[in-house]
C-alpha positions as CSV (number, residue, x, y, z in Angstrom):
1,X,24.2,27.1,9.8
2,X,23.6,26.4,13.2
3,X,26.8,23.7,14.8
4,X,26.8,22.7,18.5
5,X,29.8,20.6,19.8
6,X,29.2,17.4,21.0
7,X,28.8,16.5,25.0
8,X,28.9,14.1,27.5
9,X,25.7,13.5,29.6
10,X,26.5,11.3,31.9
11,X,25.2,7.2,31.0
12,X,23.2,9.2,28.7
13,X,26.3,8.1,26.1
14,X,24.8,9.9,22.7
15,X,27.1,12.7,22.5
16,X,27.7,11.5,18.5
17,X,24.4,11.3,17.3
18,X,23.3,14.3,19.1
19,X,25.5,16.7,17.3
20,X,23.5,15.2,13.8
21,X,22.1,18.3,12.2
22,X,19.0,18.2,11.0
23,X,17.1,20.3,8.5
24,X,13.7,22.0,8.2
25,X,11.3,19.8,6.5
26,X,7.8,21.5,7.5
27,X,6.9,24.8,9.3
28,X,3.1,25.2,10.3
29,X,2.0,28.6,11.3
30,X,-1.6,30.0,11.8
31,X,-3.5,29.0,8.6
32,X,-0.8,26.3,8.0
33,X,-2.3,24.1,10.8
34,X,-5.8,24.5,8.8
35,X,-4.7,24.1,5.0
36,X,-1.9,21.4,5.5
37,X,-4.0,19.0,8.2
38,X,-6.8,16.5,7.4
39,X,-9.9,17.5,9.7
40,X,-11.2,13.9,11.1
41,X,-14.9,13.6,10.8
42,X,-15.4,9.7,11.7
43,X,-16.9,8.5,15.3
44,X,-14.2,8.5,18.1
45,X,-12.6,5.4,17.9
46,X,-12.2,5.6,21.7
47,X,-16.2,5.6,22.3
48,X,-15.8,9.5,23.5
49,X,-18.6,11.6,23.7
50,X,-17.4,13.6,20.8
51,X,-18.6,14.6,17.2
52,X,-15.5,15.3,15.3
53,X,-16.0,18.2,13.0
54,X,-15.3,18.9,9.1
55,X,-13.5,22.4,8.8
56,X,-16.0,24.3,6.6
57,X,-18.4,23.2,9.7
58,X,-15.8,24.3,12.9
59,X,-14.9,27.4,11.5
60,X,-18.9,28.6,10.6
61,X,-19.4,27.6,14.4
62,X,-16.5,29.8,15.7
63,X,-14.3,26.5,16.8
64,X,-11.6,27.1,14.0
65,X,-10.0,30.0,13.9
66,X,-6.0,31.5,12.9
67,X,-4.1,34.4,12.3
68,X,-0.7,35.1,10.8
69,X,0.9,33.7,14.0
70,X,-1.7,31.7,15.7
71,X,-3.8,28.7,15.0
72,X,-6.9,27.6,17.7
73,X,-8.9,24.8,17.8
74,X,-11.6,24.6,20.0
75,X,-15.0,22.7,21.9
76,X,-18.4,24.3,22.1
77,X,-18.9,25.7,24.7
78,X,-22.3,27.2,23.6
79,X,-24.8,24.5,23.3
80,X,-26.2,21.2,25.2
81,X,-24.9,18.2,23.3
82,X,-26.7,16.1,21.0
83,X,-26.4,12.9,19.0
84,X,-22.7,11.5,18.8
85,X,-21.9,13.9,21.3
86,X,-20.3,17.5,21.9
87,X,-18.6,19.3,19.0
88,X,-15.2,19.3,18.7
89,X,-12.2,19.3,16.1
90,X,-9.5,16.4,15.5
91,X,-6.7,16.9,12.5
92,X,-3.9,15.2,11.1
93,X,-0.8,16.4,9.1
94,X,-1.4,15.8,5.2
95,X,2.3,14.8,5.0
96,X,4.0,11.9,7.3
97,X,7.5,11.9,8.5
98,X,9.7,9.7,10.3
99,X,13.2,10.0,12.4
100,X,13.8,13.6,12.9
101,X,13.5,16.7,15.2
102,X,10.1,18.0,15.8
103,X,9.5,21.3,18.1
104,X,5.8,22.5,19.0
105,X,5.7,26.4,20.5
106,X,2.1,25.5,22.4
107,X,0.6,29.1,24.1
108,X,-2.9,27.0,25.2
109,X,-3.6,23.7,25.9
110,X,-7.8,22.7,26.6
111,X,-8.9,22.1,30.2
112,X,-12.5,20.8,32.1
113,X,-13.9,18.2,33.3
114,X,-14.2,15.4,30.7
115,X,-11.5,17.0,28.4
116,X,-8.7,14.3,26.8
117,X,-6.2,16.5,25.1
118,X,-3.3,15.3,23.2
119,X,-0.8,16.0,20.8
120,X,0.7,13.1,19.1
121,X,2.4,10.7,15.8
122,X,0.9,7.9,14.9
123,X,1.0,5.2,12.1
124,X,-1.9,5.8,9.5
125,X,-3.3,2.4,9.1
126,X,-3.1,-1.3,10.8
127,X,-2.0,0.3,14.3
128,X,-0.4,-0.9,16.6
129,X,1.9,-2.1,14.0
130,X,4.0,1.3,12.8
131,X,3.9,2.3,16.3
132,X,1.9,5.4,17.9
133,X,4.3,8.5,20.3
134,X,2.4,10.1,22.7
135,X,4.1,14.0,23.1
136,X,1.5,15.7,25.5
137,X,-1.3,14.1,26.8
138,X,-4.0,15.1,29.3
139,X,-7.1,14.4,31.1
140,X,-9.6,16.1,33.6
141,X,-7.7,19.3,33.7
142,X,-8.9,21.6,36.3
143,X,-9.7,25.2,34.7
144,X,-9.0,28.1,37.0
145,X,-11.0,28.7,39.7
146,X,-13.7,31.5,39.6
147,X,-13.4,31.5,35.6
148,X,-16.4,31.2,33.3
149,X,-15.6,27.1,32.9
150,X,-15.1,26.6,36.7
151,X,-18.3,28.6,37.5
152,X,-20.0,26.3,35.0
153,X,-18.3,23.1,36.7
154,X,-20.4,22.6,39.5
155,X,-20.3,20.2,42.7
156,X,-16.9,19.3,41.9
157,X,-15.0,16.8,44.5
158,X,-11.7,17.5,46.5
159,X,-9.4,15.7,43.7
160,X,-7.7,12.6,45.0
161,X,-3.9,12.9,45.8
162,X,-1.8,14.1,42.7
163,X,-5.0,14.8,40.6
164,X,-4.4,16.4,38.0
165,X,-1.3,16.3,37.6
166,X,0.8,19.0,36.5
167,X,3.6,16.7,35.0
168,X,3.0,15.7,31.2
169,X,3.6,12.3,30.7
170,X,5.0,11.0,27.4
171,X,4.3,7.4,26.3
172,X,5.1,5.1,23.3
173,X,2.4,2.2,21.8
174,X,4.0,-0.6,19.9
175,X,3.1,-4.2,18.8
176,X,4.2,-6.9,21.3
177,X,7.6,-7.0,22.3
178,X,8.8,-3.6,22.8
179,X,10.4,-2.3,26.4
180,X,12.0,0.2,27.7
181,X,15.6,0.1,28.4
182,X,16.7,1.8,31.4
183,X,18.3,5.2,30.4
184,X,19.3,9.0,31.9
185,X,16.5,11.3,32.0
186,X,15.3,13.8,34.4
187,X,12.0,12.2,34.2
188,X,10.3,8.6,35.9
189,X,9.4,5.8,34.2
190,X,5.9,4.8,35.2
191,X,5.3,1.9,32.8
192,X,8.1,-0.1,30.8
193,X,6.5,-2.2,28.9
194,X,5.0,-0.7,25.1
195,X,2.9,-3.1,24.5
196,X,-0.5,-2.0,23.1
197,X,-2.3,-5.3,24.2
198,X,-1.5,-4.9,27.7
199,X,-2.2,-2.9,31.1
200,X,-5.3,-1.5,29.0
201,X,-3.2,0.2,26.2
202,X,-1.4,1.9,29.0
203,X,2.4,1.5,26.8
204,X,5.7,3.0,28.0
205,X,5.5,6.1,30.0
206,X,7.7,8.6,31.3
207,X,6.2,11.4,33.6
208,X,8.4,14.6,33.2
209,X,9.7,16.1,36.7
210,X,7.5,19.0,38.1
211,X,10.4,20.1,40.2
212,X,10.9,23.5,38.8
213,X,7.8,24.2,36.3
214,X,4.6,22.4,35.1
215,X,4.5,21.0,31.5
216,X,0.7,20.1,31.6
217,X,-3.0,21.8,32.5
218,X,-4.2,25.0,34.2
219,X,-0.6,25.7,35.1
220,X,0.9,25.4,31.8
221,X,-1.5,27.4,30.6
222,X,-1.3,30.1,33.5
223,X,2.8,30.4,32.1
224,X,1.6,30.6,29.2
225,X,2.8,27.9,27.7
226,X,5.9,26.4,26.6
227,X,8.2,24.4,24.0
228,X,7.9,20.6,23.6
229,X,10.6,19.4,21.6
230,X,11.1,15.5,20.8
231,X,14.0,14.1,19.2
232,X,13.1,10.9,17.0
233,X,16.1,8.8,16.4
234,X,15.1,4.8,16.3
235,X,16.6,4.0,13.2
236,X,19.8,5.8,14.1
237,X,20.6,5.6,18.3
238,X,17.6,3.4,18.7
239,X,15.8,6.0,20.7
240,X,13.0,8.7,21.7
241,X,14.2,11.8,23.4
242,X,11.6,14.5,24.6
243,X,12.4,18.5,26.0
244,X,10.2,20.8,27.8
245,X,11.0,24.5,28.2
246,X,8.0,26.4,30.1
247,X,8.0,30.2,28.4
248,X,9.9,31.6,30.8
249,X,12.5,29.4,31.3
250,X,15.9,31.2,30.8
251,X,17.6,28.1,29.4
252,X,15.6,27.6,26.2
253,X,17.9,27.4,23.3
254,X,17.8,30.1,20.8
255,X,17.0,28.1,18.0
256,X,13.9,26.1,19.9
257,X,12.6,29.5,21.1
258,X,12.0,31.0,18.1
259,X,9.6,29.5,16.0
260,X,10.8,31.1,12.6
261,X,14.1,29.4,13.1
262,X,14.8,27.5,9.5
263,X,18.0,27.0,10.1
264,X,20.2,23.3,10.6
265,X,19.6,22.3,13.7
266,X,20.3,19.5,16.5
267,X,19.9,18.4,20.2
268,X,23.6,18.5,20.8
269,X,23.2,21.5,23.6
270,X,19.8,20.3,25.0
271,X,21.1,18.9,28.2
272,X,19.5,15.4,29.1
273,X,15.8,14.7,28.2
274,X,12.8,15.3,30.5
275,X,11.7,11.3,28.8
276,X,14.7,9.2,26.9
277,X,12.3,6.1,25.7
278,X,15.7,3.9,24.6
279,X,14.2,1.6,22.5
280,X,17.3,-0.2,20.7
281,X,14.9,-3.6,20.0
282,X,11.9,-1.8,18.7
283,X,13.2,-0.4,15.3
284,X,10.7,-2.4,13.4
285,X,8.1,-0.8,15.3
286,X,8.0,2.1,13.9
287,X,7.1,3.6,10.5
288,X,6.3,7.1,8.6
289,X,3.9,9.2,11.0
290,X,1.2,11.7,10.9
291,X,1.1,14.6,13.3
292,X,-2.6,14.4,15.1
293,X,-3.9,17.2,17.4
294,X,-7.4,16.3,19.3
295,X,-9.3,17.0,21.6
296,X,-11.5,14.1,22.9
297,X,-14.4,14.0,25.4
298,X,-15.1,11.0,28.2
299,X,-13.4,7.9,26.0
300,X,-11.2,5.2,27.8
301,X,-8.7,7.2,29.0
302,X,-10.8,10.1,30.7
303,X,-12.8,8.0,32.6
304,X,-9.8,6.2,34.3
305,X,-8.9,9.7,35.9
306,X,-12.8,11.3,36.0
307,X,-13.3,10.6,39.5
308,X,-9.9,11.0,40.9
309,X,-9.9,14.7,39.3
310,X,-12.8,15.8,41.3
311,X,-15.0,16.0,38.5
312,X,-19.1,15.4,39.1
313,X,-21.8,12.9,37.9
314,X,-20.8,10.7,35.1
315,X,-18.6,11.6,32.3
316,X,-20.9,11.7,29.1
317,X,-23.9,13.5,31.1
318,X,-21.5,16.4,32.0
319,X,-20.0,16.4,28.7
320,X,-23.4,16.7,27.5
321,X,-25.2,19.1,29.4
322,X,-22.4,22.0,30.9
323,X,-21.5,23.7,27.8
324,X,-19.7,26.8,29.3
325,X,-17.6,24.3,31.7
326,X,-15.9,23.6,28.1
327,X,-15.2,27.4,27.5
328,X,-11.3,26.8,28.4
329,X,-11.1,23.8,26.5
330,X,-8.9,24.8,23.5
331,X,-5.7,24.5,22.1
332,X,-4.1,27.6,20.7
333,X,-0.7,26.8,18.9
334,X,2.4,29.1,17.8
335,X,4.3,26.9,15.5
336,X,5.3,24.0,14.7
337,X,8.4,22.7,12.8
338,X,9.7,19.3,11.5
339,X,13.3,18.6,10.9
340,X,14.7,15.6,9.1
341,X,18.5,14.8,7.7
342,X,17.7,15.8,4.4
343,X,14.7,18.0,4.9
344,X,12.6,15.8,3.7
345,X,9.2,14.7,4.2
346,X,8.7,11.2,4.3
347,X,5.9,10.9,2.3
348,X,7.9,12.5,-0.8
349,X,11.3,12.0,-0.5
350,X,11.3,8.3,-2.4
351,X,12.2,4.9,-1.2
352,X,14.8,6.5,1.0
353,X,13.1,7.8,3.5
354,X,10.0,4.9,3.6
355,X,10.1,2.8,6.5
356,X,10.2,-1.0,6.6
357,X,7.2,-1.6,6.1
358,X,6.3,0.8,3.4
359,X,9.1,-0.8,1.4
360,X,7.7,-4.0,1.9
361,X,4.1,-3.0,0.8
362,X,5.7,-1.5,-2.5
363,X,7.9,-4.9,-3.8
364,X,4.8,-7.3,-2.7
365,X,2.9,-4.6,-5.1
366,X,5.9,-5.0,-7.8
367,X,6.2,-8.7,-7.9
368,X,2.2,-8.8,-8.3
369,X,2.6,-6.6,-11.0
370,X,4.9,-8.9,-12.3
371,X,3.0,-12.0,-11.7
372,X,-0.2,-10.6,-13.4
373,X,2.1,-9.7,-16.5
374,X,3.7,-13.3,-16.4
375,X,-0.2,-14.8,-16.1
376,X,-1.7,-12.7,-19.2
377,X,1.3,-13.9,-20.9
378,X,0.8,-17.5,-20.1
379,X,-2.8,-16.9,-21.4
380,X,-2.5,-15.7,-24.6
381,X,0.1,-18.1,-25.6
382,X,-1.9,-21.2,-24.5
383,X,-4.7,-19.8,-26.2
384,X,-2.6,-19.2,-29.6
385,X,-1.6,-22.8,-29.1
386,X,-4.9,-24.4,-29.2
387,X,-6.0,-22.4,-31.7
388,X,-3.1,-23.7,-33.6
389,X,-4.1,-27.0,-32.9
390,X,-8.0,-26.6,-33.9
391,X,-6.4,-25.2,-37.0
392,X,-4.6,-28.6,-37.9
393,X,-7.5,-30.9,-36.5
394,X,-9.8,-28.9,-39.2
395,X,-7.1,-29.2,-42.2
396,X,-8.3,-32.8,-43.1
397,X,-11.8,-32.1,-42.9
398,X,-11.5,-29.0,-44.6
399,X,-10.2,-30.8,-47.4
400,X,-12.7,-33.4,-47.2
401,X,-15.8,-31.3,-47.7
402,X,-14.2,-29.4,-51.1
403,X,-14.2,-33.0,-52.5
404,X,-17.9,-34.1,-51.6
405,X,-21.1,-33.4,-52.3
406,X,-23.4,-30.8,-49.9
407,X,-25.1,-33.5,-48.7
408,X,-22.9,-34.8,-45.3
409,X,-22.4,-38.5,-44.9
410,X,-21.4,-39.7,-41.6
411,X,-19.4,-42.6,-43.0
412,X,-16.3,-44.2,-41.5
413,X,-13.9,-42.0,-42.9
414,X,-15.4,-38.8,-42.3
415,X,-15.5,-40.0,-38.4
416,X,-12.0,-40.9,-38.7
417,X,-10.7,-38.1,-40.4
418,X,-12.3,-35.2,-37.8
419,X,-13.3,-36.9,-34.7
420,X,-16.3,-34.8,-34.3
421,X,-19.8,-35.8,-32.5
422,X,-22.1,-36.1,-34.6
423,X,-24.5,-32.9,-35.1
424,X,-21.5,-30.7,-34.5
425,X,-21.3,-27.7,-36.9
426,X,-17.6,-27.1,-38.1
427,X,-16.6,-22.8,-39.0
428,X,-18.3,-22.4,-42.4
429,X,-20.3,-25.3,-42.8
430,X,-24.6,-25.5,-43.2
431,X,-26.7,-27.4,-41.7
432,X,-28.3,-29.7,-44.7
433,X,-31.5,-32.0,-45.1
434,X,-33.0,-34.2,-47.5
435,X,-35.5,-33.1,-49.6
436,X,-38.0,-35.3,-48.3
437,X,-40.3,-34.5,-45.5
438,X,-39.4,-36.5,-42.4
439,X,-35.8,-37.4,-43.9
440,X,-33.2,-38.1,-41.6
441,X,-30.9,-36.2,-41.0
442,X,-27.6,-37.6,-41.1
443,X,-25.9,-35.7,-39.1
444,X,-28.9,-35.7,-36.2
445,X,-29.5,-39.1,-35.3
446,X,-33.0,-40.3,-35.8
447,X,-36.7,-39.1,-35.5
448,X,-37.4,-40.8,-32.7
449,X,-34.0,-39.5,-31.1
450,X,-34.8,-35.9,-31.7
451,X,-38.1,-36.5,-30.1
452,X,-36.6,-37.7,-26.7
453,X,-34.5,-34.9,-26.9
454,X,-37.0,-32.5,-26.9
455,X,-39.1,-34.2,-23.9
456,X,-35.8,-33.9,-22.0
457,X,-35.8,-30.2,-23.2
458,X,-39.5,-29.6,-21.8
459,X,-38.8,-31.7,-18.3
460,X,-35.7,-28.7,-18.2
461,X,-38.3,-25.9,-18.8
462,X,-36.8,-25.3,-22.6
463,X,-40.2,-25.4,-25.6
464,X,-39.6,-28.8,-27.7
465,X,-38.0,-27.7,-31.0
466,X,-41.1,-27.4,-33.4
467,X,-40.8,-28.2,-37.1
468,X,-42.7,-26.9,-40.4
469,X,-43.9,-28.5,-43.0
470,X,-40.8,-29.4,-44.7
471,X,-39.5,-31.1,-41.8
472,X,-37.1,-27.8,-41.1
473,X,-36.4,-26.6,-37.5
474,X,-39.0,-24.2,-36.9
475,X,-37.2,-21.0,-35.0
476,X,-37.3,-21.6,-31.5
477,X,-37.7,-19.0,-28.8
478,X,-35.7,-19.4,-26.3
479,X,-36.1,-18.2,-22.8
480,X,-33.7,-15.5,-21.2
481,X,-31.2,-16.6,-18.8
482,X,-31.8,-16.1,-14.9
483,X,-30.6,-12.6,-13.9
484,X,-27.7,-13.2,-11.1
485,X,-28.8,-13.6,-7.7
486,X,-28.6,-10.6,-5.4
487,X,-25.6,-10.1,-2.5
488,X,-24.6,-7.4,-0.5
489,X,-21.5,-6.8,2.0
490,X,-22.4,-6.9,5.2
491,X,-21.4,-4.5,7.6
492,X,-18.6,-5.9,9.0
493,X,-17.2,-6.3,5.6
494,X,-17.2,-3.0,4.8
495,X,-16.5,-1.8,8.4
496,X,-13.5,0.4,8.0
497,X,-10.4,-0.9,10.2
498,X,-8.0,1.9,11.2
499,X,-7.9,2.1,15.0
500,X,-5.9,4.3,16.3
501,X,-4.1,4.2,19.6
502,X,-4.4,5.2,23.3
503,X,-4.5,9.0,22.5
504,X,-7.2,9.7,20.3
């Protein structure tokens, strides 16, 4: 067991909650990535140029592929686009997790023109609400100049100042309401506002400092790499702390740089954040996570950048037609492991570790449970009651038909006694005529009255009731009811809703 002492970081003031151990909850290596993500196969919800592929389909077209200590996920870089756009892969974790530690060992992130790249957590369902972290995020990365991609990348432009950057920049999308509060971090705010319905879904951000290393693109990758650590803590300090350690950075903690680490672990020795999103009003906003890797082309976010990267023509027809430009465009991934305070996932470890709102959504599900018993109850016994009621209406007129004759009268007595309309056929009784032909029938009304009936019956599209010689109701067909008419949903009915945030 792994315990750091406490520090001081200047206003940074968390010295206590940073020396919180943590335990592993979930370690993804190699074919862990593929068995224990969801592979996304829907349209981009960011109107990319992209066709998200199924994994049976990435890996038979050589864009999925893993080892015992390597996992990559990959663009085609092989063939001109066609239909929804160029093949690509997009998963999410099967399991979803909440406040915890959560460090990624990343050897490769994708590059080229058109490229949006990110590695994120984000609520599964009725976003912004459950909030959306952006870790690592990129656009428009430059690949390396006389490689296969750049070859492939022609007429490119003389980027505009600071494109692309070589600075990651970490950002948080929330439901109205949420801001930054100002805080100790090596990196600078750009934005401070979270707020998904404003500045074009920009949220919070916090561009890490380039000073000493890059944490994003062709010179990431040309380090090979590094360590992206984030510390989630709303529900405890009410904040978001993020770490980068390039791969050969002397100063990477033991337990971060080596990715088979299981041991307790927290941010105590870390030093201060490269992004400290302090967030103490915002704990609402967030919820159990899934852990999404993607890597979308054009969509809202590239094109902001497109142009000021250098890159040529419009967005979708490069994406479409320059398939080796896209032959850097990959992410390969070491490991990646989740800590939590119990070493828990969120999605099993019980009411405890729900958030909010999934506590919420489980008593309004218990009290309509409840309410639906309450209402079947309510049911039955109102039915048993008028059945008990019929019963004692029909006593008196029970016991009036043992002591007459078969042939019913309608006299004042038997009206008083029942109550019944006349014609109305009580459980057990026969329907009775005189003997001679034409006869009233008591308990009918009159000829004349059974007539008008019927040409009421015939106006309504029913056959008048037909009678045989003995004056007896001849069997009547009658006509099948209407079938139902036909309905269908309409699209928009059965348009599914999730939409994720910025980064997809």
């Amino acid at each position: 067991m792994v315990h750091y002492s406490a520090i001081l970081l200047g206003s940074f003031g968390l010295s206590t909650a940073m020396a919180q151990s943590y335990k592993i909850a979930k370690s993804y290596v190699g074919q862990g990535f593929a068995d224990d993500f969801d592979f996304y196969t829907k349209d981009d919800p960011t109107g990319g140029y992209v066709n998200y592929l199924s994994r049976a389909d990435a890996t038979s077209k050589g864009l999925l592929s893993y080892d015992s200590s390597t996992f990559t996920m990959a663009v085609d870089a092989q063939n001109v686009a066609s239909g929804r756009g160029r093949d690509s892969v997009r998963i999410s974790s099967k399991d979803r997790f909440n406040d915890g530690i959560y460090i990624l060992d990343l050897a490769h992130m994708p590059v080229g023109c058109g490229t949006w790249p990110a590695y994120w957590t984000t609520t599964e369902h009725h976003w912004p609400n459950g909030g959306e972290i952006d870790i690592l995020e990129g656009a428009n990365g430059l690949p390396a100049e006389n490689s296969t991609a750049w070859s492939a990348t022609a007429n490119l432009k003389s980027p505009s100042s600071g494109f692309p950057p070589n600075a990651d920049t970490s950002s948080l999308h929330t439901r109205p309401g949420c801001s930054l509060v100002s805080s100790t971090q090596t990196g600078m705010i750009k934005t401070t506002s979270c707020d998904s319905k404003i500045n074009n879904n920009a949220g919070c951000g916090i561009q890490y400092s380039n000073a000493t290393t890059a944490s994003i693109g062709l010179q990431l990758n040309q380090q090979n790499g590094g360590w992206y650590a984030m510390w989630r803590d709303v529900q405890g300090s009410g904040g978001i702390y993020m770490w980068f350690w390039a791969r050969n950075d002397a100063t990477v903690p033991q337990e971060v740089k080596d990715g088979s680490f299981a041991g307790d672990i927290s941010a105590a020795s870390w030093g201060v954040p490269a992004a400290n999103f302090t967030i103490p009003d915002c704990k609402k906003d967030f919820n159990d996570h899934v852990i999404v890797f993607n890597i979308a082309l054009c969509g809202d976010y590239t094109a902001a950048s497109y142009s000021a990267a250098g890159c040529p023509g419009s967005c979708a027809s490069f994406v479409l037609g320059n398939p080796l430009a896209f032959a850097d465009a990959y992410f390969k991934l070491n490991a990646l492991r989740v800590f939590t305070a119990n070493g828990q996932i969120a999605s099993k470890a019980g009411p405890e570790g729900l958030a909010t709102g999934a506590l919420a959504g489980i008593i309004v599900a218990a009290v309509i449970v409840v309410l639906g018993v309450i209402g079947a109850f309510l049911w039955r016994l109102r039915r048993k009651r008028r059945a008990a009621a019929t019963a004692r209406a029909l006593a008196p007129r029970a016991m009036n038909d043992l002591s007459t004759s078969s042939v019913v009268s309608t006299t004042d007595s038997d009206k008083d006694e029942g109550g019944y309309p006349v014609g109305v056929l009580l459980p057990g009784e026969t329907p009775t005529r005189s003997k001679a032909p034409g006869a009233r029938d008591p308990r009918r009304g009159s000829a004349s009255a059974n007539t008008k009936k019927g040409s009421k019956a015939s106006k309504k599209g029913y056959a008048a009731a037909a009678t045989n010689e003995s004056g007896h109701r001849a069997k009547q067909n009658v006509p099948a009811a209407p079938a139902n008419p036909a309905f269908a949903f309409s699209n928009n009915q059965t348009k599914d809703k999730f939409r994720p945030g910025w980064a997809v």
